[in-house]
N, C-alpha and C positions, 0 to 999 in steps of 0.2 A: 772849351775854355770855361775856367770856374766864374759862377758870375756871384756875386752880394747882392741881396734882399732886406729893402730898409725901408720899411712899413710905420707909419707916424697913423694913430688911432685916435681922435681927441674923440674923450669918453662925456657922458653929463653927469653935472656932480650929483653923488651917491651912489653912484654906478661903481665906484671905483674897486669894494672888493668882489663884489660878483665879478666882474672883468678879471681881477686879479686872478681870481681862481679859475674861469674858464680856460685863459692862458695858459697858465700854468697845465690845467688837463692837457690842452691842445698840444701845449709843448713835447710833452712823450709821445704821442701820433707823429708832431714833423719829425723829430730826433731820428725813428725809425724808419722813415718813406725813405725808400733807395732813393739813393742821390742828395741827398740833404748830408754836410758834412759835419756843420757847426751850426747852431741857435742862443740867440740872449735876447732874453727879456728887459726893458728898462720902463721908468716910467717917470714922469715931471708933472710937475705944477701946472692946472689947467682945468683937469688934468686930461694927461694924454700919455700912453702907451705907445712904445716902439718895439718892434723887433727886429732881430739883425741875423739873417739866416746866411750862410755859404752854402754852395750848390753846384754839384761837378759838372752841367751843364745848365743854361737855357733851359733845353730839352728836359731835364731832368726836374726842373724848375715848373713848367708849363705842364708835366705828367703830375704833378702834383698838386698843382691850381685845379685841374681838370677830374679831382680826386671827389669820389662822395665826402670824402671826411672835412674835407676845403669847403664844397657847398655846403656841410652840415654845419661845420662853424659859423661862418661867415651869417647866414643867415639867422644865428643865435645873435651873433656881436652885432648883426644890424640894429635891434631894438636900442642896443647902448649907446650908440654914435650920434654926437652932439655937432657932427660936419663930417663930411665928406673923408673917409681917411686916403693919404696918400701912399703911393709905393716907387720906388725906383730900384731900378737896376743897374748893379754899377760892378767896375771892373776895377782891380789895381793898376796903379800907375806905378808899376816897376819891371826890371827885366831879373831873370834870372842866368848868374853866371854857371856858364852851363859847366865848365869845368868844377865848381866844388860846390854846383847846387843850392848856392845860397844867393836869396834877393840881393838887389840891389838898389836902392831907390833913385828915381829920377829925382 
């Protein structure tokens, strides 16, 4: 089952284009990890950085947590972290009509 990765990063101010640009590197490393389908970067007032990744599995999700390139980050983005950042994993809430393959929302 595909799952959604929705990561909220509240950065300290001045941090914000170094973050920016780490990001952005980091984004063409997930783009490629098998199994990563989709990624967007966003960012708000705070300030605080999100990302929004798709992922053909959990599994595929968790091989890539478990990635040197995941510890190399993360331990870069530690020093910028002004709280604790959160992450969830989430599913759609719709079925798909199996005859013409198109969503359908609850």
């Amino acid at each position: 089952m595909k799952v959604w990765r929705w990561v909220e990063m509240p950065v300290v101010s001045g941090s914000e284009e170094e973050v920016r640009r780490a990001l952005l590197r980091q984004a063409s490393v997930v783009r490629a990890f098998p199994g990563c389908l989709f990624l967007r970067l966003f960012c708000a007032e705070g300030p605080t950085f999100y990302s929004l990744s798709l992922w053909e599995s959990v599994e595929a999700l968790e091989e890539y947590r478990r990635s040197e390139a995941f510890r190399q980050f993360w331990k870069q983005m530690r020093l910028h972290f002004r709280g604790a950042p959160r992450a969830v994993n989430l599913t759609r809430v719709e079925e798909e009509d199996e005859q013409s393959g198109e969503s359908a929302y609850l």
